[in-house]
N, C-alpha and C positions, 0 to 999 in steps of 0.2 A: 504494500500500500504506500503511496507517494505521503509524505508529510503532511502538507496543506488538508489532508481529505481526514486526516485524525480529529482535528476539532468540530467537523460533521457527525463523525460518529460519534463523539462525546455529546456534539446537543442533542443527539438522538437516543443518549445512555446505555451504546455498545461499547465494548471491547474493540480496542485497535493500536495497533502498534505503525512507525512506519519513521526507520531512521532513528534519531534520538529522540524524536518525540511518541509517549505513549499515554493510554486514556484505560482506566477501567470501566468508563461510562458515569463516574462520578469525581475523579480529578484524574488532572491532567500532569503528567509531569516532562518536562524537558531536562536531558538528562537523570540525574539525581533531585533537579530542583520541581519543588512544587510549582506551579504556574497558575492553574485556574481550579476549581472546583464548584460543587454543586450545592448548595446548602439543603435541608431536610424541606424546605416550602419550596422548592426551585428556582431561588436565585442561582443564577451564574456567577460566581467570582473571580475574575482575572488578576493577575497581579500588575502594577504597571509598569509599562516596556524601558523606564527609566530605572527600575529593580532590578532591570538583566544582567546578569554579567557577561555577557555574550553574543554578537550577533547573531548568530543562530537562535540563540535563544528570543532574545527578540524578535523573530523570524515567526517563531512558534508561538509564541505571545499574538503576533497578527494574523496568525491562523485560528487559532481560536477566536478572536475579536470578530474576524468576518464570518465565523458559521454563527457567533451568538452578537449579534449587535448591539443586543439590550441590556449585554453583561454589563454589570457595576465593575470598575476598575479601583482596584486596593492599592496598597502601598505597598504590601506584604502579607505574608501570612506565617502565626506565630506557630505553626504547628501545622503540620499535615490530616485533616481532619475534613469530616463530612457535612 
């Protein structure tokens, strides 16, 4: 699966993997690092693309951003959670 198409499956709440970026359907992580996830009422939470440490990873941050538009964008996130 090409990268860009992981944060589709994620708003869709599949499984997908593709490159460094992967999704259980409920976060999303680029590399090791957490990126966006899902909260228990279906917010979206993205981290913001100035949190990157990475172009890549900021790559994958605007991949998620375009399949969820109406995601909330964070600062961070203090822990990897649902």
């Amino acid at each position: 699966m090409k990268s860009r198409e992981v944060g589709y499956e994620f708003r869709a709440g599949r499984i997908a993997a593709g490159g460094n970026i992967q999704t259980d359907g409920h976060v999303v992580y680029s590399y090791q690092m957490l990126i966006a996830r899902r909260s228990p009422d279906g917010t979206v939470e993205v981290i913001d693309r100035k949190e990157s440490p990475s172009v890549t990873t900021s790559k994958h941050i605007g991949f998620v951003l375009n399949a969820c538009p109406n995601a909330k964008i964070v600062g961070g996130f203090d822990k990897p959670g649902r």
